[in-house]
C-alpha positions as CSV (number, residue, x, y, z in Angstrom):
1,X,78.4,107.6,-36.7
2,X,81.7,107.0,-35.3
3,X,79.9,105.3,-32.5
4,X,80.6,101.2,-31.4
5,X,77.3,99.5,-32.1
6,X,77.2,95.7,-30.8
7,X,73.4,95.0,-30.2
8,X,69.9,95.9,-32.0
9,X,69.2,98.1,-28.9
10,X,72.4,100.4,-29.5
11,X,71.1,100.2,-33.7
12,X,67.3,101.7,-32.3
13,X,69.3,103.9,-30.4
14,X,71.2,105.8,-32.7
15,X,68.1,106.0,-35.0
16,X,66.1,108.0,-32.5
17,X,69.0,109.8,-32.1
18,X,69.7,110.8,-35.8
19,X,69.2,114.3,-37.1
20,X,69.4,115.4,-41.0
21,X,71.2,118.4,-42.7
22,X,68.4,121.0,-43.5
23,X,68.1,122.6,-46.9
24,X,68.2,126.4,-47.4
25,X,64.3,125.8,-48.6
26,X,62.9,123.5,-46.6
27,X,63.4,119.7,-46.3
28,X,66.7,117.6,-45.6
29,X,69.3,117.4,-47.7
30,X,69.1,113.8,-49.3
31,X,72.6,113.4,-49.8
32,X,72.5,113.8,-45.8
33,X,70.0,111.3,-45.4
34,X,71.7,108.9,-47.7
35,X,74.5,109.0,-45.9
36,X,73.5,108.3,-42.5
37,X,71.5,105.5,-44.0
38,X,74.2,103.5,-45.5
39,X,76.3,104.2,-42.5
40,X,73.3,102.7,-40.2
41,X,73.3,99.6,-43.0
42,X,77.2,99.2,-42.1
43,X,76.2,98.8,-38.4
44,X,73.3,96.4,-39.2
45,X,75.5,94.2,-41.0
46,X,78.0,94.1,-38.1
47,X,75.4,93.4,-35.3
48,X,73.8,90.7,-37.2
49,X,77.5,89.5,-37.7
50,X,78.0,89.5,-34.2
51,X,74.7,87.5,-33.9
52,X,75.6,85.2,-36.5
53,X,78.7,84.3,-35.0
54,X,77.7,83.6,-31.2
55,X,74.8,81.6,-32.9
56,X,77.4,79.6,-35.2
57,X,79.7,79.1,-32.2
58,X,76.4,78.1,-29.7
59,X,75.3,75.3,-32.0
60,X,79.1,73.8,-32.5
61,X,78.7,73.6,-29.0
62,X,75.7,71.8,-29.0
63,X,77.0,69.3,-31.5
64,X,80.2,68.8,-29.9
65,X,77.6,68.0,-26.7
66,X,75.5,65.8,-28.6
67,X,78.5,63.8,-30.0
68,X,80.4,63.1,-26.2
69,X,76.8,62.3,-25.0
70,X,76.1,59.8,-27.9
71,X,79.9,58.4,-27.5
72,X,79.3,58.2,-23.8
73,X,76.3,55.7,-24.1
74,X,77.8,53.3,-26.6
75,X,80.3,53.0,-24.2
């Protein structure tokens, strides 16, 4: 779980991927289970960090864009 996640794709990835402690008597073991799914919540929230960030950065951009262009034809 130790594993750098950056996009969705590498998120669905490790989800096929996962396998669950087996109990003596059949089953998993849900401690197991819970486990691996908070840890899968931890790289959710840092993908859709990484999102959130590129998306915050792309539309300062597009501001800063809209500003010179809006400058430039007062001028």
């Amino acid at each position: 779980m130790t594993e750098d996640v950056r996009t969705l794709a590498d998120i669905a990835a490790r989800i096929d991927g996962l396998k669950f402690k087996k109990k003596w008597f059949g089953g998993v073991d849900e401690r197991d289970v819970w486990k691996q799914l908070e840890a899968l919540n931890r790289q959710y929230e840092q993908v859709f960090e990484i999102q959130r960030s590129g998306y915050e950065a792309l539309l300062k951009e597009r501001e800063a864009l809209i500003r010179k262009l809006k400058q430039a034809k007062k001028a």
